[in-house]
C-alpha positions in Angstrom: -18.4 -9.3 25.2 -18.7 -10.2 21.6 -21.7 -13.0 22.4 -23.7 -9.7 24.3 -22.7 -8.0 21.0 -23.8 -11.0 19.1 -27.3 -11.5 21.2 -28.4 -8.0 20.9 -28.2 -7.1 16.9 -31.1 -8.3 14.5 -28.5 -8.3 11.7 -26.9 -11.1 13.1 -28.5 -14.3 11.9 -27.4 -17.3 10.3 -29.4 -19.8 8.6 -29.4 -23.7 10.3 -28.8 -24.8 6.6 -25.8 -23.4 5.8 -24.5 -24.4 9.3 -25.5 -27.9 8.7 -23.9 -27.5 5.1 -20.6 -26.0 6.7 -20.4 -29.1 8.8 -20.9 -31.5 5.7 -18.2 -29.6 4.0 -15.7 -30.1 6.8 -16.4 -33.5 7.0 -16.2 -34.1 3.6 -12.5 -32.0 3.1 -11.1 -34.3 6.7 -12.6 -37.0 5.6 -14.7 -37.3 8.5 -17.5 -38.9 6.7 -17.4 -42.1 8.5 -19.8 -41.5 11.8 -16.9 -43.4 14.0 -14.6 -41.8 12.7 -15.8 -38.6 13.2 -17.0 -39.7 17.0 -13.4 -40.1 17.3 -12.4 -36.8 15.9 -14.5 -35.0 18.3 -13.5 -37.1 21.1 -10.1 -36.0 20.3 -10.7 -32.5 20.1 -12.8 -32.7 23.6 -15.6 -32.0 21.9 -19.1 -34.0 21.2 -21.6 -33.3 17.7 -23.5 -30.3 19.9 -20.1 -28.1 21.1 -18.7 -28.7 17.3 -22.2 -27.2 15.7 -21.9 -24.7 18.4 -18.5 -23.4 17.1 -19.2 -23.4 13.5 -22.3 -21.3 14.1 -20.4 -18.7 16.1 -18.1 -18.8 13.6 -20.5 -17.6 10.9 -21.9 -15.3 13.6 -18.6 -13.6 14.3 -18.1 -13.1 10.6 -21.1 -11.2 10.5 -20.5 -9.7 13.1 -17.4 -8.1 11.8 -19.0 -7.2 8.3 -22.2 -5.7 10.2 -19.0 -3.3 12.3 -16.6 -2.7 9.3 -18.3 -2.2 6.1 -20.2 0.9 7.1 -16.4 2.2 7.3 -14.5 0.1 5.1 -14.4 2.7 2.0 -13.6 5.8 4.3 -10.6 3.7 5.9 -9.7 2.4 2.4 -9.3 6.1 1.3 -7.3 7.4 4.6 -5.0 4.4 3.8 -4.7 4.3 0.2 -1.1 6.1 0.0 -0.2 3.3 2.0 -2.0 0.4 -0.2 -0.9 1.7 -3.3 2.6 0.6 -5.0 5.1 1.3 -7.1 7.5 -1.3 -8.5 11.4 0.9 -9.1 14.3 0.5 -10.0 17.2 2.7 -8.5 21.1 3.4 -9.3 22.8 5.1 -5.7 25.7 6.9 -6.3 28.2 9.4 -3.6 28.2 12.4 -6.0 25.4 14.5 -7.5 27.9 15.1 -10.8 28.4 11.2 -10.7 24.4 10.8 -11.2 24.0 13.9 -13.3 26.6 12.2 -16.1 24.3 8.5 -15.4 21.2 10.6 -16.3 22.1 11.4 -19.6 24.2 8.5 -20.6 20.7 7.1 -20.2 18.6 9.9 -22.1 21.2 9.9 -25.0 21.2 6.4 -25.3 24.8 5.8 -24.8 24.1 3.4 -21.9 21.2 1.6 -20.9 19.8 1.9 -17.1 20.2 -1.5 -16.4 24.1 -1.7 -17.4 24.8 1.4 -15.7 22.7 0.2 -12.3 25.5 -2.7 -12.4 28.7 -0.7 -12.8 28.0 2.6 -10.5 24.9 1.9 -7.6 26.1 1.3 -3.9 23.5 -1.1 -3.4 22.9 -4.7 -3.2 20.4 -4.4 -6.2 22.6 -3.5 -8.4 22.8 -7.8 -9.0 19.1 -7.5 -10.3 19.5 -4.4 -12.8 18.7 -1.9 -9.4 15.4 -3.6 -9.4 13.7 -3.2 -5.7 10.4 -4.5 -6.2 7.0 -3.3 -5.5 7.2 -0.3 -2.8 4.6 1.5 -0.4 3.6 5.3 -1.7 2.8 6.0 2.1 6.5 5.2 2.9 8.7 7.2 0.2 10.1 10.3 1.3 7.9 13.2 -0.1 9.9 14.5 -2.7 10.8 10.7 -4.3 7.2 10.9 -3.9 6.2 13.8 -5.8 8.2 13.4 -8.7 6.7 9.8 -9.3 3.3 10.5 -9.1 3.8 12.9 -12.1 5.9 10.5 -13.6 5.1 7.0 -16.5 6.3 3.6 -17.0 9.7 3.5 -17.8 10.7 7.5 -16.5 13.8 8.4 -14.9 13.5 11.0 -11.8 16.2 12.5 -10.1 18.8 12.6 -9.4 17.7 13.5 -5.6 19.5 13.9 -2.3 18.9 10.7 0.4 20.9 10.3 3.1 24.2 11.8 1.5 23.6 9.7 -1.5 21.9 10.7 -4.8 19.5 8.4 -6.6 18.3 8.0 -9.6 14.8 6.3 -10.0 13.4 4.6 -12.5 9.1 3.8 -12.7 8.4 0.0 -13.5 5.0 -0.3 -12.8 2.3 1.5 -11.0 0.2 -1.0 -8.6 -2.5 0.9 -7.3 -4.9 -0.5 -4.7 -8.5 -1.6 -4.8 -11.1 -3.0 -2.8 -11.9 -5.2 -5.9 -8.9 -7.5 -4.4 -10.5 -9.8 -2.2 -7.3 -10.0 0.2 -7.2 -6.5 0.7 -10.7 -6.0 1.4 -10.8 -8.7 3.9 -7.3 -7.2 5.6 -8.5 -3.8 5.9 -12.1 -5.1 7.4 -10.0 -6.7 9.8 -8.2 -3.8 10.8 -11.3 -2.0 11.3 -13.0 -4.8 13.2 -9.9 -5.1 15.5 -9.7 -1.3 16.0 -13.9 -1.5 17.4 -12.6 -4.4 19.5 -10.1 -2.7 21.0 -12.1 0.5 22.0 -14.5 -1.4 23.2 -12.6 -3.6 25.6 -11.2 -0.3 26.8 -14.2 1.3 27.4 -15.4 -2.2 29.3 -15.9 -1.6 32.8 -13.4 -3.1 35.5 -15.0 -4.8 38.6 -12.7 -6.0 40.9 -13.6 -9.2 43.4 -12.2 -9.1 46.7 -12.3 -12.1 48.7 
């Protein structure tokens, strides 16, 4: 299915050079420079020079391929999933009792204690060995109100405290780590996701034909 795919778009060409270069290159990082011992490489590999040139052009070919699919969609798809992309790196101090977090909350505004200490002495979790520090997590998975208080919130900002679970938290904002197609690794996941989401609709759309001997 992809190779009718391939066969049938103009878009799809790659130049003979930088096949030929792609080859040197791979060559060149194996060490494969030696003809014999790249005769024996292929051999290995059940391959000979033409099947090998064959793959690293439809290589290239699928790449475009995928680009020629995705990036018509790529910013719309980044947009639907950028609650999801984006992060926020918190710390937290889970307590049993609202009046238990209420009293943390302005130990911490007064300056009597600091977040960190406090996060040690009083929260339930396992974090409490790193200060309450939880890392970098997803917008898109937050509960909505958690949420909605940090997105109005700064660096270094307390929110709650705020009912999870039968346990109150208290939040603090680290760091904001809000997503962009200018990362390379983000990009090339999310073209993926859209490329793999075509592929799929289009096998399913395939048409079945049974053989009956």
């Amino acid at each position: 299915m992809l190779e009718r795919e391939i066969g049938k778009r103009d878009d799809i060409q790659v130049s003979p050079a930088v096949i030929e270069q792609a080859m040197v290159d791979f060559r060149l990082q194996n060490k494969l420079t030696d003809p014999q011992k790249f005769q024996e490489w292929l051999g290995a590999n059940g391959m000979d020079y033409e099947t090998f040139h064959t793959q690293v052009s439809a290589g290239f070919k699928l790449k475009k391929l995928k680009e020629a699919i995705a990036l018509p969609k790529l910013q719309e798809h980044f947009i639907e999933r950028k609650v999801f992309l984006d992060r926020v790196v918190l710390s937290r101090i889970i307590v049993k009792e609202q009046d238990v977090a209420d009293e943390l909350k302005t130990q911490i505004a007064e300056g009597s204690a600091t977040f960190e200490e406090l996060a040690r002495e009083y929260s339930l979790t396992d974090d409490k060995v790193v200060n309450g520090m939880v890392g970098p997590v997803s917008r898109g998975s937050m509960p909505d109100m958690l949420r909605s208080a940090i997105d109005t919130a700064s660096p270094g900002d307390v929110v709650g405290p705020m009912c999870m679970e039968e346990l109150w938290g208290l939040f603090r904002v680290e760091e904001f780590l809000p997503a962009s197609l200018e990362d390379a690794k983000l990009k090339q996941s999310l073209l993926d996701e859209l490329f793999e989401r075509w592929l799929s609709e289009t096998m399913q759309n395939l048409p079945i034909k049974l053989q009956v001997k």
